[in-house]
py3Dmol code that shows the C-alpha trace and the ligand (Angstrom):
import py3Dmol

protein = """\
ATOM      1  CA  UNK A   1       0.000   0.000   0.000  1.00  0.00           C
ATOM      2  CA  UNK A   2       2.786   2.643   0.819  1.00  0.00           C
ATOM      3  CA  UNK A   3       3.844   2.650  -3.278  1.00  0.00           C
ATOM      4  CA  UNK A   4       5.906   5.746  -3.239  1.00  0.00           C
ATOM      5  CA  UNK A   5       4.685   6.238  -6.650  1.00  0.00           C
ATOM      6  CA  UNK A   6       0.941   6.597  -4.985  1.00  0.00           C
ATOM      7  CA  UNK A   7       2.404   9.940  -3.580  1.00  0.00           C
ATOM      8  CA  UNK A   8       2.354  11.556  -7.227  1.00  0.00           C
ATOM      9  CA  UNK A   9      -2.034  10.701  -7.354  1.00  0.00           C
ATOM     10  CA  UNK A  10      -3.348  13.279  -9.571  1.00  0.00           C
ATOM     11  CA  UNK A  11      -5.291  14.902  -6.600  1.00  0.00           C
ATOM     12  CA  UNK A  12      -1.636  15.911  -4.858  1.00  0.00           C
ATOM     13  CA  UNK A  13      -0.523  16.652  -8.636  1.00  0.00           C
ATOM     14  CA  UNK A  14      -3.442  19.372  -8.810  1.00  0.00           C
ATOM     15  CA  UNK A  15      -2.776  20.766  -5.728  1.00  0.00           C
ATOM     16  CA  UNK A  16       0.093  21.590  -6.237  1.00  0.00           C
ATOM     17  CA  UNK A  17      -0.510  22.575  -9.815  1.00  0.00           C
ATOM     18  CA  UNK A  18      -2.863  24.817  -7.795  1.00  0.00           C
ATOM     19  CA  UNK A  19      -0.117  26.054  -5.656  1.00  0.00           C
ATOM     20  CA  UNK A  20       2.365  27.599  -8.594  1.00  0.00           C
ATOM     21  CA  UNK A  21      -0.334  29.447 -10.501  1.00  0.00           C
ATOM     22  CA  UNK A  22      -1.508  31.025  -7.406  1.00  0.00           C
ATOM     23  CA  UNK A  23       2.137  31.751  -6.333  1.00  0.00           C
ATOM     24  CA  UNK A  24       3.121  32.804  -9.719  1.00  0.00           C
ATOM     25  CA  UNK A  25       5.519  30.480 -10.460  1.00  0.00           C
ATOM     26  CA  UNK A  26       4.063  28.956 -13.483  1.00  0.00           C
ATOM     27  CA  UNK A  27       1.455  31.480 -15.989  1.00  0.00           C
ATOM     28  CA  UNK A  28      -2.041  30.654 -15.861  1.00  0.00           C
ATOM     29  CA  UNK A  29      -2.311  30.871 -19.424  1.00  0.00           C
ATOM     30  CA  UNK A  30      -1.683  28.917 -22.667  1.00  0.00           C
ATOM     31  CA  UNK A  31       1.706  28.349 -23.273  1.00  0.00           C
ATOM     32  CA  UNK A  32       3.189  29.941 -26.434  1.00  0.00           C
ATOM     33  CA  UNK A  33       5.301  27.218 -27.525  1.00  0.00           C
ATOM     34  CA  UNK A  34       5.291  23.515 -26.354  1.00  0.00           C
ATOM     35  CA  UNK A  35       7.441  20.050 -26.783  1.00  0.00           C
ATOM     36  CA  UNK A  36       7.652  16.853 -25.509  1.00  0.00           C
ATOM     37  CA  UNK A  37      10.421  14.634 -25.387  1.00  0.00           C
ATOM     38  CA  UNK A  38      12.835  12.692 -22.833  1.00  0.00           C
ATOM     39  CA  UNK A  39      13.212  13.714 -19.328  1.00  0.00           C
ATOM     40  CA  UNK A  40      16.693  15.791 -19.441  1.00  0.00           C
ATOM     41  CA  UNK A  41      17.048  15.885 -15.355  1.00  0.00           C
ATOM     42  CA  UNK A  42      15.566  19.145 -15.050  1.00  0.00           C
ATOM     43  CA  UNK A  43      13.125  19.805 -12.096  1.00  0.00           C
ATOM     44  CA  UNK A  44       9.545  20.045 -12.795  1.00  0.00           C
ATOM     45  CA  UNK A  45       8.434  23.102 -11.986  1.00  0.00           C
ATOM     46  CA  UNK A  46       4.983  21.850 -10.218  1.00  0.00           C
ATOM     47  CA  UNK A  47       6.144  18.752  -8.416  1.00  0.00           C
ATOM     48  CA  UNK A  48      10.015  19.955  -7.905  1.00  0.00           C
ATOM     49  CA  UNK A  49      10.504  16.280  -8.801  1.00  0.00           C
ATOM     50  CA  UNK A  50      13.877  15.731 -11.547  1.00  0.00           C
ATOM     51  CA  UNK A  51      12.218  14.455 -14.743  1.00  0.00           C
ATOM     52  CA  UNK A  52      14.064  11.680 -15.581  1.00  0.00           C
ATOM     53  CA  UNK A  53      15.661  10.093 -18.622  1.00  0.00           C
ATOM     54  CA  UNK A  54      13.004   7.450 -19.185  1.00  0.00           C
ATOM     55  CA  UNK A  55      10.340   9.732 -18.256  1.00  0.00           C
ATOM     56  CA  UNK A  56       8.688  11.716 -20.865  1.00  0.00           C
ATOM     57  CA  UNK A  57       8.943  16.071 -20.352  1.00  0.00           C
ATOM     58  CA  UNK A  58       6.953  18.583 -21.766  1.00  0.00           C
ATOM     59  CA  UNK A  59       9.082  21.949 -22.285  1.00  0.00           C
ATOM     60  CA  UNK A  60       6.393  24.578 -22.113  1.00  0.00           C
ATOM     61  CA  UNK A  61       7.110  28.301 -23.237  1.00  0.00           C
ATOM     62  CA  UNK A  62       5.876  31.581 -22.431  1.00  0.00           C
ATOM     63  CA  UNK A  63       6.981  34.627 -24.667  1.00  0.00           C
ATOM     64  CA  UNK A  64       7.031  37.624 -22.356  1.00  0.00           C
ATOM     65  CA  UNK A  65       5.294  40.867 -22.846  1.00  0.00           C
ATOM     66  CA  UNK A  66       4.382  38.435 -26.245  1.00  0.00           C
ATOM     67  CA  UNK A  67       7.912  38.860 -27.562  1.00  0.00           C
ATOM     68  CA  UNK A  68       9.057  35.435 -28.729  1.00  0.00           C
ATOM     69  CA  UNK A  69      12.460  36.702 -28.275  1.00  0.00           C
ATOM     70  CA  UNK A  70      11.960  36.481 -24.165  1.00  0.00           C
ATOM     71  CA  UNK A  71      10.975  32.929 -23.436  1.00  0.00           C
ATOM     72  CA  UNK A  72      10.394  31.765 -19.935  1.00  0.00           C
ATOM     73  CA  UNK A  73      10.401  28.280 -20.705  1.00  0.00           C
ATOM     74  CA  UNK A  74       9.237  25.596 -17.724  1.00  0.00           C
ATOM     75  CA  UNK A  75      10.209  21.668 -17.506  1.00  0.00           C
ATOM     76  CA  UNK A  76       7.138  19.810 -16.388  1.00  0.00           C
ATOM     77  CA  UNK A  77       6.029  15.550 -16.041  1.00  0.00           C
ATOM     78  CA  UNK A  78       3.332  14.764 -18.722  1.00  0.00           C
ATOM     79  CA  UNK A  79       0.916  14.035 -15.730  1.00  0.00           C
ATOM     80  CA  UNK A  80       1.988  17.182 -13.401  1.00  0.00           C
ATOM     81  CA  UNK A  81       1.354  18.799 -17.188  1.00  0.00           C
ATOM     82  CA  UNK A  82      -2.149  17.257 -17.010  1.00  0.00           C
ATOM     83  CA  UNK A  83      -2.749  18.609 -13.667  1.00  0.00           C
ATOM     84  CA  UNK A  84      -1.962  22.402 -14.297  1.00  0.00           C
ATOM     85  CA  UNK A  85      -4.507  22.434 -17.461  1.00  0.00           C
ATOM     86  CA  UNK A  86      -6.864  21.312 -15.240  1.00  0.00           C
ATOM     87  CA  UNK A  87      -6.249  23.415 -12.371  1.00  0.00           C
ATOM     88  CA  UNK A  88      -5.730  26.184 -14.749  1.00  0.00           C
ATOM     89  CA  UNK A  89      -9.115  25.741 -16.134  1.00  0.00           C
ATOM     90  CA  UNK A  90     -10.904  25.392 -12.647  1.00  0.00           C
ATOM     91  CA  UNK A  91      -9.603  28.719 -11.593  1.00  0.00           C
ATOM     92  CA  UNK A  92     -11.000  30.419 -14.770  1.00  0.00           C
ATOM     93  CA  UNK A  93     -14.007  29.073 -14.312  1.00  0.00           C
ATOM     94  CA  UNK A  94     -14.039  30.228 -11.024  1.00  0.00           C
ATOM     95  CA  UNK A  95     -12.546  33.617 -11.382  1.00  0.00           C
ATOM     96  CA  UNK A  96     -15.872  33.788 -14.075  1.00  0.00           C
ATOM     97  CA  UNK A  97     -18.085  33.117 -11.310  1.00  0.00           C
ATOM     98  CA  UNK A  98     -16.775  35.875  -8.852  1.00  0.00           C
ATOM     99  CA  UNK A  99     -15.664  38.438 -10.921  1.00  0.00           C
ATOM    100  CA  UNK A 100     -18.054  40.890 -12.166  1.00  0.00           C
ATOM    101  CA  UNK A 101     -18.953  40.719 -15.799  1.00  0.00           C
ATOM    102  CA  UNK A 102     -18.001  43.569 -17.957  1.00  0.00           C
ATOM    103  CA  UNK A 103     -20.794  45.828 -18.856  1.00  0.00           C
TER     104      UNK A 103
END
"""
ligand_1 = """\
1
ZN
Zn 6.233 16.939 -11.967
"""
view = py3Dmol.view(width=600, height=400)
view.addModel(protein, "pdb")
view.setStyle({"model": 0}, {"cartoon": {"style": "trace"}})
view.addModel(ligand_1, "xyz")
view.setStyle({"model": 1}, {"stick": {}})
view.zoomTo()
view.show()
């Protein structure tokens, strides 16, 4: 039952997913540019967990100020990747909810 691996479930995954968008440390917006390919040992920004070499990592982009010349560029698991769309689409839909609509 104690399956380290059961420490990554996706609920943990979205809370902290949760936890860098509301911190800032990761946009809560669609990335401008995106790959995937073998983990290259970089943390993942969400989990702080190394993505390893037989893991696969999504590289995701954000131009700042939308100048493709100024990339801050994030290395995240495919699953912790999962988590943060979601989370970043529960926040929307709450931020919807709260904030007034425009007139
Ligand atoms: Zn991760």
């Amino acid at each position: 039952m104690a399956d380290p691996a059961s420490l990554n479930d996706e609920c943990t995954l979205r809370e902290k997913a949760r936890e860098v968008i509301l911190a800032g440390k990761l946009p809560n917006r669609r990335p401008d540019g995106m790959w995937g390919g073998p983990g290259g040992g970089a943390n993942c920004t969400i989990c702080s967990v190394p993505v390893k070499g037989g893991e696969v990592e999504f590289e995701i982009e954000f131009a700042r100020d939308g100048d493709n010349r100024c990339l801050d560029k994030y290395h995240v698991h495919i699953d912790c990747f999962a988590a943060w769309e979601l989370e970043r689409h529960n926040l929307a839909c709450r931020a919807a909810v709260v904030l007034p609509r425009p007139a």
